[in-house]
MARMAR-687273 format. One line per field, with one value per residue (C-alpha): y, z, x; residue number from 0. Coordinates in steps of 0.02 Angstrom, whole numbers. Layout:
yy	(Y ...);
zz	(Z ...);
xx	(X ...);
volum	(NUM ...);
# end
This chain:
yy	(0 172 283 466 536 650 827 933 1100 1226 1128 1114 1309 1308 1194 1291 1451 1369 1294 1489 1584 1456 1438 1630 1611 1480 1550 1700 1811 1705 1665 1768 1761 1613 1503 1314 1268 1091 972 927 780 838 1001 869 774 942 1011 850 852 752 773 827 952 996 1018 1118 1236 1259 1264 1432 1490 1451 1529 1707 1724 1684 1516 1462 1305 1233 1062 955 1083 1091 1247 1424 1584 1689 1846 1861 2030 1927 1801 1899 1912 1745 1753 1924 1849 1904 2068 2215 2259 2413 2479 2669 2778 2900 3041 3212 3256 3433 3372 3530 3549 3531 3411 3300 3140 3114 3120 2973 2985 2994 2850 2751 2782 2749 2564 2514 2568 2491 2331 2333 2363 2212 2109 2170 2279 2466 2610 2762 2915 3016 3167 3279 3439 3574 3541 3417 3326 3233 3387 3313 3339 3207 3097 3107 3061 2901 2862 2876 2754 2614 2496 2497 2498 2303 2424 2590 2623 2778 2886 3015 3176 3196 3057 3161 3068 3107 3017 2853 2825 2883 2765 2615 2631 2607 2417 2388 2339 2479 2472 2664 2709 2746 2765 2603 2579 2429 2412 2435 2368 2456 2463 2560 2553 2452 2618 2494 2429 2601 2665 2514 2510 2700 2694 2540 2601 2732 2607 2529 2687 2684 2808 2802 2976 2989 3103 3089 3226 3199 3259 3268 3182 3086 2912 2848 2962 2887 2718 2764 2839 2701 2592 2697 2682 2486 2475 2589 2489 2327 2371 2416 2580 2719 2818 2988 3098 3248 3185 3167 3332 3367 3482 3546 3520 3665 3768 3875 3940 3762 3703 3852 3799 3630 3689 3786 3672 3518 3633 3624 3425 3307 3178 3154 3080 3108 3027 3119 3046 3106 3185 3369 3367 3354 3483 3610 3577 3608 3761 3821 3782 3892 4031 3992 3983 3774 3690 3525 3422 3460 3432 3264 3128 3141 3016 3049 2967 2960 3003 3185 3255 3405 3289 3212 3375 3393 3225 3181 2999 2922 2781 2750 2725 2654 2715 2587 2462 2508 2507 2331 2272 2361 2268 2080 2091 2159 1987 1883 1935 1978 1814 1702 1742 1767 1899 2041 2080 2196 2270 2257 2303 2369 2380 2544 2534 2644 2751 2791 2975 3124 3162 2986 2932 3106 3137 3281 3239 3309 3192 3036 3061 3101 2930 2847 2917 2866 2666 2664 2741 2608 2678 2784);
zz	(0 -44 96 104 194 325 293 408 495 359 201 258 279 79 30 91 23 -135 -137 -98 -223 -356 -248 -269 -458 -479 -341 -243 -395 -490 -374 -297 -106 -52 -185 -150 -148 -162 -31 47 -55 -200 -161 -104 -296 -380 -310 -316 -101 29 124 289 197 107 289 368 212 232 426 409 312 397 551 494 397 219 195 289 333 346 412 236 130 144 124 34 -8 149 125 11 69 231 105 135 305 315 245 304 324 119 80 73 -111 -151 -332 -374 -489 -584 -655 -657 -556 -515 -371 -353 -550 -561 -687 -586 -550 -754 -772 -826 -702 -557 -637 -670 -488 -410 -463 -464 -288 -256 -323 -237 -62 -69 -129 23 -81 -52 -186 -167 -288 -358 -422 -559 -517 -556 -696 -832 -838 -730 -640 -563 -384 -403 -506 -367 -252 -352 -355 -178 -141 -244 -123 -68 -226 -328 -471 -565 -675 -781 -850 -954 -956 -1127 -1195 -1160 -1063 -1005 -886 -938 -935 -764 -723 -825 -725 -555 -615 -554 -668 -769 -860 -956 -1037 -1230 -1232 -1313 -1266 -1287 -1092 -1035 -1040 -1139 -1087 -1235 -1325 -1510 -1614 -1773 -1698 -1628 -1806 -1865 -1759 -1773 -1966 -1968 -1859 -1976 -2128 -2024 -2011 -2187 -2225 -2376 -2396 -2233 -2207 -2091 -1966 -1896 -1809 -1923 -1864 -1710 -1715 -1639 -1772 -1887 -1854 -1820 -1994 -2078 -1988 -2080 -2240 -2240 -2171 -2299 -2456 -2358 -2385 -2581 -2517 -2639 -2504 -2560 -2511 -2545 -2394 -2262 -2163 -2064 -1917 -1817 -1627 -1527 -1666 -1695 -1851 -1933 -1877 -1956 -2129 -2099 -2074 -2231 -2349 -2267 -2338 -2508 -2515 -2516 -2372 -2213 -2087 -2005 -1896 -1805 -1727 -1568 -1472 -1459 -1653 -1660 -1511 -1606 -1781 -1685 -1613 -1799 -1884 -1781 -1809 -2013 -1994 -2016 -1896 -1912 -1771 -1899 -2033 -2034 -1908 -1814 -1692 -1592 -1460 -1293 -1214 -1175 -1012 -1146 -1261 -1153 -1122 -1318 -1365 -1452 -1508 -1467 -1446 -1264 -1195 -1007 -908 -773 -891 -910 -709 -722 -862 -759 -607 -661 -761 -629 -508 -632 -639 -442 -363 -500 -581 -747 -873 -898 -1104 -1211 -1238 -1179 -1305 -1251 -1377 -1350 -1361 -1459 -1365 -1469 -1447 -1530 -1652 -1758 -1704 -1760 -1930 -2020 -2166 -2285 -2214 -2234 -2426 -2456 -2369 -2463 -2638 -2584 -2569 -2723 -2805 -2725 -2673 -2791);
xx	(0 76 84 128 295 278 324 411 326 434 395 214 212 301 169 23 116 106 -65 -126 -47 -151 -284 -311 -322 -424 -543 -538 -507 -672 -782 -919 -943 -1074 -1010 -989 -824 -745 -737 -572 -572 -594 -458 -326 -386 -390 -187 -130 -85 -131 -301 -216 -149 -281 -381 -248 -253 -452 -443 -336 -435 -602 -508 -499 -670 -609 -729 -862 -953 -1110 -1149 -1209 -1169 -992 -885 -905 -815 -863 -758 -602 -543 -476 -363 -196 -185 -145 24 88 260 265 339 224 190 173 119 167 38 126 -2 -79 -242 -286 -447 -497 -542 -747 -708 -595 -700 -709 -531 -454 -290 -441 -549 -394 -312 -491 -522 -331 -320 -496 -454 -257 -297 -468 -289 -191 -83 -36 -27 52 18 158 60 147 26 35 153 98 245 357 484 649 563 429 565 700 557 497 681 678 569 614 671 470 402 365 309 244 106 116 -53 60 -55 -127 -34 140 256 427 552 525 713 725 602 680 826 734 750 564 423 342 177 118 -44 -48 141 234 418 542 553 369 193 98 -100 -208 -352 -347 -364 -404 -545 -609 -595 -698 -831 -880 -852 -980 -1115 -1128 -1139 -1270 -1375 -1369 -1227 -1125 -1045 -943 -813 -653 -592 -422 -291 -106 39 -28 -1 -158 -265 -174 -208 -408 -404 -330 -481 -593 -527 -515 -701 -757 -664 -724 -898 -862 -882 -765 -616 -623 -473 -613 -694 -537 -478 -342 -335 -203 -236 -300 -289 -450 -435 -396 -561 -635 -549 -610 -782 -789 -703 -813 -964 -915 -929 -1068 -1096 -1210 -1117 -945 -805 -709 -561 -592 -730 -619 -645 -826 -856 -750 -842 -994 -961 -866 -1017 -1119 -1002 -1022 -1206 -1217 -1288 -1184 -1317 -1467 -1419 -1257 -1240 -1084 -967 -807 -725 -686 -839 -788 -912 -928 -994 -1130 -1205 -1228 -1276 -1122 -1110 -962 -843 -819 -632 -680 -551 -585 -537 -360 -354 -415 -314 -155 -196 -237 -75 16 -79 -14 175 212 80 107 287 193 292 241 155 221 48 -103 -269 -420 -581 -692 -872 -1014 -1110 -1273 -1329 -1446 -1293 -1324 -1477 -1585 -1581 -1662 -1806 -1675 -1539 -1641 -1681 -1481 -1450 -1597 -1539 -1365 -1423 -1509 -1366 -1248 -1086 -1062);
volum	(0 1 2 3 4 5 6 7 8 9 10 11 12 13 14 15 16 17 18 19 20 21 22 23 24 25 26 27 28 29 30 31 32 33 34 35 36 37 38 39 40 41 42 43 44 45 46 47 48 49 50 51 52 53 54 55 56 57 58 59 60 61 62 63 64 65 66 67 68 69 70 71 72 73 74 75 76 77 78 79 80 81 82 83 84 85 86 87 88 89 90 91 92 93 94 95 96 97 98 99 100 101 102 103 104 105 106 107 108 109 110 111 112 113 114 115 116 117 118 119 120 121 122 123 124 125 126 127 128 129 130 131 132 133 134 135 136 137 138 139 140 141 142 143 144 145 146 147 148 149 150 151 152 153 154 155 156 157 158 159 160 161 162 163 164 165 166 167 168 169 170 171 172 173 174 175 176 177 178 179 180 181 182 183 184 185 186 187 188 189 190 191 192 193 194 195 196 197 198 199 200 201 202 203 204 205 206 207 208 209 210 211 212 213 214 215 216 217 218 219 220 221 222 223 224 225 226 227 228 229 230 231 232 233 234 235 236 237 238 239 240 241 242 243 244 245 246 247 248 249 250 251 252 253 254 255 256 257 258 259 260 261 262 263 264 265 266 267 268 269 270 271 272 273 274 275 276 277 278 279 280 281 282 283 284 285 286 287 288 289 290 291 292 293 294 295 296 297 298 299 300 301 302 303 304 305 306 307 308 309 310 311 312 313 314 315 316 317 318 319 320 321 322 323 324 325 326 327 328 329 330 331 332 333 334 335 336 337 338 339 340 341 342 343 344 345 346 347 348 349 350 351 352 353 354 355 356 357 358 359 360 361 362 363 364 365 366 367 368 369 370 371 372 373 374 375 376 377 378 379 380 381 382 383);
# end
């Protein structure tokens, strides 16, 4: 008959260690509280370790309120906040944000550094981690003061996540050097994780929501020389020729950022075309053609459909249709890949791609009498 060697008290303690890191994986992280969870049995069957062991691992944790009990039912998930205080013995981690926030702006609970630091540091401290916020304000970038400070704490710090303001980031190299893991937002570099939305597929799915209202003429508003416009743009383009769909470089503008009198250009060379709906590649764009076309007489919401992105607050108030970036997601994303390469050893991607979602609003989904005879002389026409 086989029989099982005794283990001694320290390699129990290793195997237990073990057994929890997976056993938070596999359950505490998917699980919802009340669940049924397996019997000893079945957990001894499941890690492949004895059923003592398996007992001992469930009695700690029935001892401080993670699982509970019930007599013929067997065991549950009771409350998984309590999970790491049973193995305290670990190191401390501690995750730095790196970011702008001005909290006294009116406007601060809708931006994305406050969304983003709100449900990483939700979601650290229910894992028993800490996160400490190294706030660039006032300046928009990263001064020597707050860098020198991040450098100071390195020794306490397992890693730093990075929310560049406006997509501008400096002192990444300063940062690299720390030797710690680094994850950024939007920003791809050779040495960290990159966590940003899949501009292709935000291009896509804003260019075909307007084929599905039954748009054919659709022009393009973009920003020049931006990467990420670029890459939205060249979306549109492909989802246009994959619907058989003519690209017309008539119908594709370029605007230089925060510059007023380019959108007024825009605005009066977009009049001299013929279409009914536009994407812009952000939500900035469409605000500004908006307010341009009231200054020009056109009023763009009456008379064309029109979609950004990024769900700008300004744009709620008008009804702007959008693609929505959540900015909780990249906290999420930032934190389960950060779970899986300091609990589990995993390494860390090279980037990680989020999709955006359409937001349906007045802009698209009102269309003037005039606009819906364009679009119905436009489908019996074809594509042309």
């Amino acid at each position: 008959m086989e029989t099982r060697r005794r283990i001694g008290r320290h390699e129990m303690e290793n195997v237990l260690e073990n057994l929890s890191s997976t056993f938070y994986r596999d359950v505490i992280l998917k699980k919802k509280i009340n669940s049924p969870l397996l019997s000893v049995n079945e957990l001894a069957t499941a890690y492949n370790i004895s059923v003592s062991t398996a007992r001992k691992f469930y009695q700690k944790l029935h001892k401080t309120g993670v699982i509970g009990a019930e007599h013929r039912k067997g065991y549950f998930l009771k409350d998984p906040t309590f999970f790491h205080s049973q193995w305290k013995d670990k190191k401390e981690i501690i995750v730095g944000l790196v970011g702008y926030l001005d909290i006294k702006h009116p406007l601060a609970r809708y931006n994305q550094m406050s969304q983003i630091l709100g449900v990483f540091e939700k979601m650290a401290n229910e894992h028993g981690w800490r996160v400490q916020f190294f706030n660039s304000y006032p300046s928009e970038e990263l001064t020597p003061e707050i860098l020198s400070s991040i450098e100071r704490e390195k020794g306490n710090l397992s890693a730093l996540l990075y929310i560049p303001y406006e997509s501008h980031g400096n002192g990444f190299e300063t940062m690299h050097k720390l030797g710690i893991p680094l994850l950024s937002v939007d920003i791809s570099l050779d040495f960290t994780t990159c966590i940003s939305y899949d501009n292709s597929q935000i291009g896509s799915i804003a260019t075909e929501y307007l084929i599905e209202l039954g748009h054919r003429q659709i022009a393009h508003v973009t920003f020049s020389d931006i990467k990420w416009c670029a890459e939205r743009k060249r979306a549109y383009m492909e989802t246009l020729a994959n619907h058989g769909i003519p690209v017309k470089d008539s119908l594709i503008f370029e605007v230089v950022r925060n510059d007023w009198n380019s959108i007024i250009d825009c605005i009066n060379n977009l009049k001299k075309q013929r279409f009914t709906a536009i994407f812009c590649s952000n939500d900035k764009i469409a605000i500004d053609l908006m307010a341009a076309g009231g200054k020009v007489g056109w009023n763009l919401q009456e008379t064309v459909a029109l979609i950004g992105v990024d769900d700008d607050i300004e744009g709620r108030d008008i009804e702007l249709s959008t693609v929505q970036k959540n900015s909780d997601a990249i906290g999420v994303a930032a934190f389960n890949a950060l779970v899986n390469h300091l609990d589990f050893g995993e390494h860390l991607p090279k980037k990680i791609l989020l999709n955006g979602s359409v937001l349906k609003r007045g802009s698209t989904e009102f269309i003037s009498t005039i606009n819906k005879i364009n679009i119905s002389n436009q489908m019996g026409r074809g594509a042309a």
